[in-house]
N, C-alpha and C positions, 0 to 999 in steps of 0.2 A: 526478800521484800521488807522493806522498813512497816513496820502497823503505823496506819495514817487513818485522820477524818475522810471520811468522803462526802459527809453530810450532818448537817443539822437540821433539826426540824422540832418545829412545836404544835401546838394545838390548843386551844382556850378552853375545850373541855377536852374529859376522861372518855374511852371507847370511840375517837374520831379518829381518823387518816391524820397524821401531821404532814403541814406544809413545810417544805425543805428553806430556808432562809439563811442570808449572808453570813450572819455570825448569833451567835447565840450569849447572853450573860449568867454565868454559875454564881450563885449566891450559896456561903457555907450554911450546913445543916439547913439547905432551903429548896437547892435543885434551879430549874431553870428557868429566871424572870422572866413572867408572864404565860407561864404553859400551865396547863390542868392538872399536872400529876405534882405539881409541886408544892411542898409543904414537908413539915416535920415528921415524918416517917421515915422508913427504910427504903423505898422507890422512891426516891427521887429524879433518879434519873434512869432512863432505860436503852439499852445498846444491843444492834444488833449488826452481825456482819455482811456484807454486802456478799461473801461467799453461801449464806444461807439464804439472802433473796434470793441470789442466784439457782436454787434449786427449785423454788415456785416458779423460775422466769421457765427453767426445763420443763415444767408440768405444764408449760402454756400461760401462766399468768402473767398480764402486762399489768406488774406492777416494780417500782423501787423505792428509793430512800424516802423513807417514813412512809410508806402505806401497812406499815405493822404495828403502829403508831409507838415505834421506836425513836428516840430523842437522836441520839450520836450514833449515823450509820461507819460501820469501820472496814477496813482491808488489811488484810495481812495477820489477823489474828485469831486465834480459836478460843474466842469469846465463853463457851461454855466449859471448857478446860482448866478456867481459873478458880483456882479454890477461893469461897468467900475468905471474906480481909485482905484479899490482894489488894494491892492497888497501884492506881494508873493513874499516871502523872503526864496531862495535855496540857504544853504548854505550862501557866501557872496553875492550871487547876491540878487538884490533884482529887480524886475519887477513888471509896472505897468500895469494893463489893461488898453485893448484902445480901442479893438474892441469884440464883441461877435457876431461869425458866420459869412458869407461872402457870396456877393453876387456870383453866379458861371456864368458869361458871356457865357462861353463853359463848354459843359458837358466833365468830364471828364471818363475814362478808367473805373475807380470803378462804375460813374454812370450808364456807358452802360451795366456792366458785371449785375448789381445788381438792376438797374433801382433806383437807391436810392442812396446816398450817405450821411454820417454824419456831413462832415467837414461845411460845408454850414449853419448848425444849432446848430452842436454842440463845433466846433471849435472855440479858443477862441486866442485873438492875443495883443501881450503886445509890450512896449517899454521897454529900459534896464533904469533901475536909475543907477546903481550900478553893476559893470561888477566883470565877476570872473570865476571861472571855477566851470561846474558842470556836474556830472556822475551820470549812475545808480544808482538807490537805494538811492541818496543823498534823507532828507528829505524837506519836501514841509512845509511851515508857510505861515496858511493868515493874516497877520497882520492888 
């Protein structure tokens, strides 16, 4: 299977569910115009695979793309298997890894429903090199 988007999703602020939406715009060293997480840091952007929702959906939870308030939901790739500075070239954008997994200070809503959460272990969080617009379905390069 080719690694593709399956979703974009933002959010106005930091610790909310992101709404899934048409296209998203990557601005360098910025992350993703008009979302909460974004600015000059190392998170800029955050990515999780739609094969790790999938294991919340087996515990019972109805949730998907961006209720982990992940930016770029994906398929076809083993997101936490990338050693930081990889990087992944969607479309024009190109992004680098910076973080794999995240400490969770507060437990959130998913961890109470399901006593478990994925983003923690398997979420993975990049900088922009290279900005650009990207949508569903666009394909995914690990360069």
């Amino acid at each position: 299977m080719t690694p593709k988007v399956v979703a974009v999703s933002i959010s106005e602020k930091k610790g909310e569910r992101k709404t899934p939406v048409a296209e998203v715009l990557l601005r360098e060293n910025h992350g993703i115009v008009g979302d909460g997480h974004a600015g000059e840091w190392h998170r800029q952007i955050s990515l999780l695979a739609m094969e790790s929702i999938g294991k919340m959906q087996k515990m019972g939870l109805d949730v998907g793309a961006g209720d982990f308030a992940e930016n770029i939901t994906t398929q076809g790739i083993e997101l936490p298997a990338l050693p930081i500075g990889s990087r992944l070239a969607i479309g024009e954008v190109l992004l680098e890894i910076s973080q794999i997994g995240k400490e969770c200070h507060t437990r959130c809503a998913i961890y109470y429903q399901a006593g478990d959460c994925v983003m923690p272990k398997e979420g993975i969080f990049a900088k922009v090199v290279r900005g650009g617009v990207v949508r569903p379905q666009d394909e995914i390069r690990v360069l």
